[in-house]
Backbone as CSV, one residue per row, in Angstrom:
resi,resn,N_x,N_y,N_z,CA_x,CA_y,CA_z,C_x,C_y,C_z
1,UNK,128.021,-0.031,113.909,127.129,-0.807,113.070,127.823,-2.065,112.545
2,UNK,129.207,-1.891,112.194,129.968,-3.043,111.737,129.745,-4.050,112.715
3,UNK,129.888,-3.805,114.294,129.830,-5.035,115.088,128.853,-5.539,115.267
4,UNK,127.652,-5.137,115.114,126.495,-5.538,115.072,126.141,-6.594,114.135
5,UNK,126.724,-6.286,112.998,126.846,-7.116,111.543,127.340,-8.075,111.761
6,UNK,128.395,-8.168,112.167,129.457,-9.283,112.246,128.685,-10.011,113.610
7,UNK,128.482,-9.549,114.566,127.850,-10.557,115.809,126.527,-11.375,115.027
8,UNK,125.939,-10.392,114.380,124.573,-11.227,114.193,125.327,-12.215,112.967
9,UNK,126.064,-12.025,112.326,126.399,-12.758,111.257,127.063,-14.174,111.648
10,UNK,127.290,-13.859,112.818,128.049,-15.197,113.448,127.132,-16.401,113.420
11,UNK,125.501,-16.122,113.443,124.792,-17.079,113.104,124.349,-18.189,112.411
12,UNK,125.262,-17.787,111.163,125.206,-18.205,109.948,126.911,-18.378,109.547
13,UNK,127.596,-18.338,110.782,129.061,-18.214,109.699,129.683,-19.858,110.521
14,UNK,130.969,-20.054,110.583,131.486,-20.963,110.854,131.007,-21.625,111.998
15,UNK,131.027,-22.966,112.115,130.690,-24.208,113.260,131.021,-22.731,114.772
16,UNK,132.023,-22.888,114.703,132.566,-22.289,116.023,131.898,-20.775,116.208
17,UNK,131.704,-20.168,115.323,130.791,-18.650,115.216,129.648,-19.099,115.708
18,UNK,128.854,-19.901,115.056,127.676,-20.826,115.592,127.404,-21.098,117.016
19,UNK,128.261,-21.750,117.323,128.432,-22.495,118.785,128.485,-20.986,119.679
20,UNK,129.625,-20.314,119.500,130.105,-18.766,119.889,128.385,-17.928,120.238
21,UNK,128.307,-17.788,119.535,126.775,-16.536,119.048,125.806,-17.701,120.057
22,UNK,125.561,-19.179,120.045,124.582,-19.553,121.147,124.878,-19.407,122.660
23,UNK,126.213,-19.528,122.784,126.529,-19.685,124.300,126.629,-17.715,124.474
24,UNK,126.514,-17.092,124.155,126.365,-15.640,124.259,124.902,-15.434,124.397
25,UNK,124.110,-16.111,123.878,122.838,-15.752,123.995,122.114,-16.550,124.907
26,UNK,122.567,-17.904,125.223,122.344,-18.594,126.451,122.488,-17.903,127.654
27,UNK,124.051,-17.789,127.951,124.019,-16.765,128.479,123.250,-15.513,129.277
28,UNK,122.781,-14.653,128.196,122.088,-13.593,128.263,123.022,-12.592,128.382
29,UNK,124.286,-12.641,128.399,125.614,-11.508,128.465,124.719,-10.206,128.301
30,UNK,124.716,-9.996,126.652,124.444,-8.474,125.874,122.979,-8.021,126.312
31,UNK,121.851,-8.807,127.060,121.003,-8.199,127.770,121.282,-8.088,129.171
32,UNK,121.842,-9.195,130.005,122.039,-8.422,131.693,123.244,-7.253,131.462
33,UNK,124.226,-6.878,130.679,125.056,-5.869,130.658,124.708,-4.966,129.866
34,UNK,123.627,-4.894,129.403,123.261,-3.550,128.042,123.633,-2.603,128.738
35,UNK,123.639,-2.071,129.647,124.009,-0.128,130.311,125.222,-0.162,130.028
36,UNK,125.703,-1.197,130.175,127.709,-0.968,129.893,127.978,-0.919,127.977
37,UNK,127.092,-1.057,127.205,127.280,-0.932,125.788,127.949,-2.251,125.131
38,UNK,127.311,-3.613,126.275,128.943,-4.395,125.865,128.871,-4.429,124.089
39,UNK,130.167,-4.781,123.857,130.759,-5.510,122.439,131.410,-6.677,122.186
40,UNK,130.971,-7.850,121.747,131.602,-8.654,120.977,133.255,-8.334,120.269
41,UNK,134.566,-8.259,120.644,134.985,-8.328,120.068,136.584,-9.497,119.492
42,UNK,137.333,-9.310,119.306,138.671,-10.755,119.206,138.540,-11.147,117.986
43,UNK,138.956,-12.644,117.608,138.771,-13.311,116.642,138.148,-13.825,116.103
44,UNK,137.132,-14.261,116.956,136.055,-14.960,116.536,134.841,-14.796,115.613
45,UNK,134.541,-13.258,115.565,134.230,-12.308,114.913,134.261,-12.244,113.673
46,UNK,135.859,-12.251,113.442,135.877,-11.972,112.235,136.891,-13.290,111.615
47,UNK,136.733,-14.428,112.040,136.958,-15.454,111.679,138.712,-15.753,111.802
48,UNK,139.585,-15.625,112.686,141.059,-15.724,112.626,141.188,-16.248,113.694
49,UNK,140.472,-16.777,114.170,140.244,-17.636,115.784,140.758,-19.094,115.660
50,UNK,142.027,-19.177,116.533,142.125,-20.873,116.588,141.791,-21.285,117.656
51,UNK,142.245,-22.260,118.303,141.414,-23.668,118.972,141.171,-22.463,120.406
52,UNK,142.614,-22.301,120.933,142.019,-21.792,122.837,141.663,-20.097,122.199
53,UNK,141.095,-19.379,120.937,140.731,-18.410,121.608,139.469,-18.104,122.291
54,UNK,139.473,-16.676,122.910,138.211,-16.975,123.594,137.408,-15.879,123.233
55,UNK,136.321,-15.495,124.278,134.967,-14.297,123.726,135.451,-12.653,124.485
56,UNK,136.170,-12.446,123.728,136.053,-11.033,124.568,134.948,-10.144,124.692
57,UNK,134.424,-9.887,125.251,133.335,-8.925,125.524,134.209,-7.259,126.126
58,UNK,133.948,-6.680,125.295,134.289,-5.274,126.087,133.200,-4.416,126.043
59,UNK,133.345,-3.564,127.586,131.884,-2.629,127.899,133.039,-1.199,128.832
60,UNK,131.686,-0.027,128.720,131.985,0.429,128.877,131.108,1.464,130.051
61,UNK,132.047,1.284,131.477,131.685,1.179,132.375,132.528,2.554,133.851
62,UNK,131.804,3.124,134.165,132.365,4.635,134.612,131.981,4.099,136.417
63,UNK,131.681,2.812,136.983,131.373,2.826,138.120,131.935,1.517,138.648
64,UNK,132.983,1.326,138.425,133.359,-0.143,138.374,133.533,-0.831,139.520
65,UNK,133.217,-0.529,140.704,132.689,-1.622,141.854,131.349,-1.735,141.310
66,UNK,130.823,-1.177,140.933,129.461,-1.817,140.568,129.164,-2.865,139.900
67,UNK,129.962,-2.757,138.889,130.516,-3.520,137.812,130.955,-4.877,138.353
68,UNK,132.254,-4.551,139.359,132.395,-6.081,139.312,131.748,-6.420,140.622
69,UNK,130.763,-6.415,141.499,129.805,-6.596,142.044,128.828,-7.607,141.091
70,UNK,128.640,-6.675,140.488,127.719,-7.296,139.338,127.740,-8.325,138.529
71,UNK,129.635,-8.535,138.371,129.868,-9.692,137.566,129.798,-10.605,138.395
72,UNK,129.997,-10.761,139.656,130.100,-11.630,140.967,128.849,-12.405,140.727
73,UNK,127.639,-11.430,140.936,126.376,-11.626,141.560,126.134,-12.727,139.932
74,UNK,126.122,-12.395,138.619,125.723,-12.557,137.468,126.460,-14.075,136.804
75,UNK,127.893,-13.614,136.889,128.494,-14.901,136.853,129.475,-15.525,137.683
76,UNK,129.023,-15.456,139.308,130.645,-16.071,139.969,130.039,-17.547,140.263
77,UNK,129.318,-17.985,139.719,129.031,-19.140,139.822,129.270,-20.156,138.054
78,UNK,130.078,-19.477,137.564,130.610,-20.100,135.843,131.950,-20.759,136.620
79,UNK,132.320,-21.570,135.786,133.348,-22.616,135.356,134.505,-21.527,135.987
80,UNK,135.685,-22.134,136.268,136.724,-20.927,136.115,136.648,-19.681,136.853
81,UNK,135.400,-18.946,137.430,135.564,-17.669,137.331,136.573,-16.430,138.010
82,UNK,136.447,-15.425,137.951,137.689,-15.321,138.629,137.763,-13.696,137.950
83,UNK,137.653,-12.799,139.053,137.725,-11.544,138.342,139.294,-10.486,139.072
84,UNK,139.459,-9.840,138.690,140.397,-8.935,138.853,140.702,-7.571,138.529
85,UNK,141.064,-6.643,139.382,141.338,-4.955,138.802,142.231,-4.645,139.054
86,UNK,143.054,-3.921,137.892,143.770,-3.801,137.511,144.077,-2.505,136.383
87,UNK,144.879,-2.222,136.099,145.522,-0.770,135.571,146.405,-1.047,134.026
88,UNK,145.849,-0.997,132.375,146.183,-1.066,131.450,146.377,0.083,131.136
89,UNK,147.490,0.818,130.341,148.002,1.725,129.935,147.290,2.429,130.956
90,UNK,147.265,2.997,131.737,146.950,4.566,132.704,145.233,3.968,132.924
91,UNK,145.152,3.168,132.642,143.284,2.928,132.807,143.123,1.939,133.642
92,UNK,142.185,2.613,134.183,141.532,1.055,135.775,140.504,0.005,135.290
93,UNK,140.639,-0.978,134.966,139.921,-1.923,134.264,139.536,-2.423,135.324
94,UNK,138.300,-3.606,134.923,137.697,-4.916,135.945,137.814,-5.725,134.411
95,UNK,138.560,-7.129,134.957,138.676,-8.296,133.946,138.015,-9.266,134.785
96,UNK,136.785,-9.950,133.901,136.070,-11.283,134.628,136.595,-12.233,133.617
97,UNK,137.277,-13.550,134.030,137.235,-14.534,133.326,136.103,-15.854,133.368
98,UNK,135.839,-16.445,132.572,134.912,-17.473,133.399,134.647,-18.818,131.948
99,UNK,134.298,-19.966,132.148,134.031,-20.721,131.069,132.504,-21.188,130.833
100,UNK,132.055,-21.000,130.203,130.466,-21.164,129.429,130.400,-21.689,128.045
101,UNK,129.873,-23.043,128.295,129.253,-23.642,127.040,130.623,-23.964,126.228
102,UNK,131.399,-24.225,126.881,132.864,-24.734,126.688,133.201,-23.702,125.529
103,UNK,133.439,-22.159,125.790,133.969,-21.351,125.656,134.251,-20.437,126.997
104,UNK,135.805,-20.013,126.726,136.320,-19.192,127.486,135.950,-17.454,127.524
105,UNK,135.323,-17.011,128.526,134.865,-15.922,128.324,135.514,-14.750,128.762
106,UNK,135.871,-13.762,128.234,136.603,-12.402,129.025,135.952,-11.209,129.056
107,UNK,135.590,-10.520,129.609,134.802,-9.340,129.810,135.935,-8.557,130.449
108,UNK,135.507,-7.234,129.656,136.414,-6.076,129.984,135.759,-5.193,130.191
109,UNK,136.036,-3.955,131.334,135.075,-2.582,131.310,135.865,-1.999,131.685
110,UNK,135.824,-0.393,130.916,136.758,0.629,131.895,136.098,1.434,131.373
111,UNK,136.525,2.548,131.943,135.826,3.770,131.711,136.187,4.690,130.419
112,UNK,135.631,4.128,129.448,135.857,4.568,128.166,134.904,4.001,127.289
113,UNK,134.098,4.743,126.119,133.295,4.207,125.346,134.327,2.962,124.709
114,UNK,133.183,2.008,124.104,133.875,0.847,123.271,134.248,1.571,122.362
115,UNK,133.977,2.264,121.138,134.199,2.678,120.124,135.670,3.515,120.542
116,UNK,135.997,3.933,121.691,137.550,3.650,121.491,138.555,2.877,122.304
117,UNK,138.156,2.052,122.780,138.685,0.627,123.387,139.903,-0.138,121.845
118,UNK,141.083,0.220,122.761,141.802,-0.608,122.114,141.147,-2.208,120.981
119,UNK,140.596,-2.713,121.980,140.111,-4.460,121.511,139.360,-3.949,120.515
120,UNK,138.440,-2.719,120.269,137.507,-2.624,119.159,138.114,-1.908,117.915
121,UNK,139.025,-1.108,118.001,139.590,-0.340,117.180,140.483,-1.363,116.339
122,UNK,141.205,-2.682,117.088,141.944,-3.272,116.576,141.343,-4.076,115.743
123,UNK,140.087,-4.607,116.012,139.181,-5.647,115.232,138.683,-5.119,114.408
124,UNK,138.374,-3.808,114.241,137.674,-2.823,112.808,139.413,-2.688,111.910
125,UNK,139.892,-2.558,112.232,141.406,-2.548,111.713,141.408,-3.632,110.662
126,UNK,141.546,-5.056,111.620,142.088,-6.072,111.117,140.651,-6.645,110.231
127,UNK,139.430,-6.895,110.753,138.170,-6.848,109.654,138.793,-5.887,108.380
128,UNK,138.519,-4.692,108.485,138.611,-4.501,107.224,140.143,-4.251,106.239
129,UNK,140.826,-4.442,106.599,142.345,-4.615,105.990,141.877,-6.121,105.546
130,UNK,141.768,-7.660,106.034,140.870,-8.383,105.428,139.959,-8.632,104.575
131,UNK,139.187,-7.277,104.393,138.389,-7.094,103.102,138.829,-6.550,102.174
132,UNK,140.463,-5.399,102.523,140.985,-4.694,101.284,142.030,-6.115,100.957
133,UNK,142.712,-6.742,101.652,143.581,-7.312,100.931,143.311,-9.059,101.493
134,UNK,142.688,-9.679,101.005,142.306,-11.107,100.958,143.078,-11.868,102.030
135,UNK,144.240,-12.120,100.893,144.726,-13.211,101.363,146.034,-12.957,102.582
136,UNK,145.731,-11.509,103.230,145.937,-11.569,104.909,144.899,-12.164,106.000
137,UNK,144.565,-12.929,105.561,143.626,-14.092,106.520,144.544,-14.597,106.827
138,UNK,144.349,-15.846,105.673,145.383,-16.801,105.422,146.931,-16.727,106.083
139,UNK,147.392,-15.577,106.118,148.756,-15.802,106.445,148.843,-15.060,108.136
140,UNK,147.439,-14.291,108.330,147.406,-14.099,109.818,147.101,-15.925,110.523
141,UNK,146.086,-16.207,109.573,145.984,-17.440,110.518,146.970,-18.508,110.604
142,UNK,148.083,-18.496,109.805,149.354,-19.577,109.711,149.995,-19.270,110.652
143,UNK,149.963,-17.512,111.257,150.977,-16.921,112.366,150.372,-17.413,113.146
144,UNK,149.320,-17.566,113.581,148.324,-17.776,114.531,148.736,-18.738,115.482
145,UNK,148.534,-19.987,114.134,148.214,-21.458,114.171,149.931,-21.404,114.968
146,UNK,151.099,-20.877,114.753,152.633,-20.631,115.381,152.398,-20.413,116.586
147,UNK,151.149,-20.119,117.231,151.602,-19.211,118.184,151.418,-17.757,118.305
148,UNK,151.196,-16.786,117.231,151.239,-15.444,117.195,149.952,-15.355,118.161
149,UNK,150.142,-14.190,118.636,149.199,-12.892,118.965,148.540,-12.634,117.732
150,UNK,147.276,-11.805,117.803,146.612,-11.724,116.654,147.279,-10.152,116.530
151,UNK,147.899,-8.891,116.978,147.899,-8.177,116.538,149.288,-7.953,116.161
152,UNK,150.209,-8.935,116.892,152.080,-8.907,116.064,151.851,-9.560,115.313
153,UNK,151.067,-10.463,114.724,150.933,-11.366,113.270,150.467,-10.317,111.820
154,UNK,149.498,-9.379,112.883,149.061,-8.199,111.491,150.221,-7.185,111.017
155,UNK,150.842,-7.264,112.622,152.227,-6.350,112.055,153.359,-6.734,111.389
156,UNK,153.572,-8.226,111.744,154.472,-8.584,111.057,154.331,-8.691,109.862
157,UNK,152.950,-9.032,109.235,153.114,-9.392,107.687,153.061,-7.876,107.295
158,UNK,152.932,-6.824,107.526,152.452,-5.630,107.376,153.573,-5.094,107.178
159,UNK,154.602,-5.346,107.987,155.879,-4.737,108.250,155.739,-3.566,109.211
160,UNK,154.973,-3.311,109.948,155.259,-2.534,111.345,155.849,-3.108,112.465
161,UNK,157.046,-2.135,112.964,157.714,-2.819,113.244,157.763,-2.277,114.870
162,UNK,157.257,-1.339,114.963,157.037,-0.591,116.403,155.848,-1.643,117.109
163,UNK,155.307,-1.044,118.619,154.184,-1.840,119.338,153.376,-2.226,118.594
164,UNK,153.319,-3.196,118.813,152.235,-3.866,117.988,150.325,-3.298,117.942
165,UNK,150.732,-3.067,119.493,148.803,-2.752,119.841,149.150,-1.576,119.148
166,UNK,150.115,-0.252,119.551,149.915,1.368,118.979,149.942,1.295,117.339
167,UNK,151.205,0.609,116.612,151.571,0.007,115.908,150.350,-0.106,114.650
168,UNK,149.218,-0.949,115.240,148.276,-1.422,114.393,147.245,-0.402,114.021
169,UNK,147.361,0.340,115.666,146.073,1.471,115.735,146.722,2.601,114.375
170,UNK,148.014,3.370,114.590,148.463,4.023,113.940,148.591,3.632,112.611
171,UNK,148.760,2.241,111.950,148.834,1.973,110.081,146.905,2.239,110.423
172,UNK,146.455,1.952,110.793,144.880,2.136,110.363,144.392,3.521,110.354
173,UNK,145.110,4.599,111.111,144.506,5.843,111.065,145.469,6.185,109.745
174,UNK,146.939,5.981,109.601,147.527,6.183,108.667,146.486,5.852,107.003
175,UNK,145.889,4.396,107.260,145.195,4.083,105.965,143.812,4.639,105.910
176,UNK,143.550,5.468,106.935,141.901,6.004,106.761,140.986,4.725,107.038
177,UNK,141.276,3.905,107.698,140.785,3.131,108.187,139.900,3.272,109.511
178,UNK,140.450,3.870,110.278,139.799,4.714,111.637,140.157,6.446,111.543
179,UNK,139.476,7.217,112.276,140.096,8.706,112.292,140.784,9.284,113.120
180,UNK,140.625,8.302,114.670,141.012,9.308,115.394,141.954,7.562,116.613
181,UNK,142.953,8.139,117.043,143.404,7.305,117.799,142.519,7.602,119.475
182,UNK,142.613,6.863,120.463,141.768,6.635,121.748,142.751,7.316,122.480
């Protein structure tokens, strides 16, 4: 329900949320992929986005030649495009890249609900640690603006000092923030 909030909220939130939320709906992304559950998720979202980030979309997808068949047929005619499969932690992904409405787009599917997809767990993390403690915006986005990764910038000010991706997942189940690791 949170992502839902935050996508539709993008309507109304910053220039670039704005711009973001039309070229998604131009598009038509979240209706030609609804069976895959896609999600909105990254920076943009929840506002810690500088200049090159881009739209991650993650879905969740148990047939994945179909999948990237599909992304072919849907978008191999975008800016850039350019898909690839490939193997993240023990998991067989399809990554489409492509550029729309002069945003960079990434779509992810593997065979796993979103709700425990690394990219979503990390953005409910970092959203709401943002709402308990303010002014880690601010100093995620100064790491940012350096250069950081968005999820060694949460660790560093955090002081976790292990992987950053496990790292982030684990202080959030630690803070009752999420319940269960993926």
């Amino acid at each position: 329900m949170v992502l839902i909030q935050l996508f539709e909220a993008m309507k109304f939130g910053s220039d670039k949320q704005k711009k973001a939320y039309i070229a998604i709906e131009k598009l038509g992304i979240m209706y030609e992929l609804r069976t895959y559950h896609p999600v909105l998720c990254g920076t943009i979202p929840i506002g810690i986005d500088v200049e090159d980030s881009d739209l991650d979309i993650i879905m969740d997808v148990n047939k994945l030649d179909e999948f990237e068949s599909q992304l072919k047929t849907l978008y191999g005619n975008k800016e850039k495009f350019k898909v690839k499969r490939t193997t993240i932690r023990f998991k067989e992904v399809v990554k489409a890249n492509f550029v729309f409405n002069n945003f960079e787009f990434e779509l992810f599917g593997q065979n796993e609900p979103v709700h425990n997809q690394n990219a979503y767990l990390h953005m409910i993390i970092e959203y709401k640690l943002m709402q308990k403690i303010p002014e880690l915006k601010s100093k995620v986005l100064g790491l940012r603006k350096q250069g950081h990764k968005t999820e060694p910038a949460f660790c560093e000010i955090l002081g976790i000092t292990e992987d950053p991706y496990y790292g982030l997942i684990r202080y959030g189940i630690e803070e009752g923030i999420i319940s269960k690791m993926n």
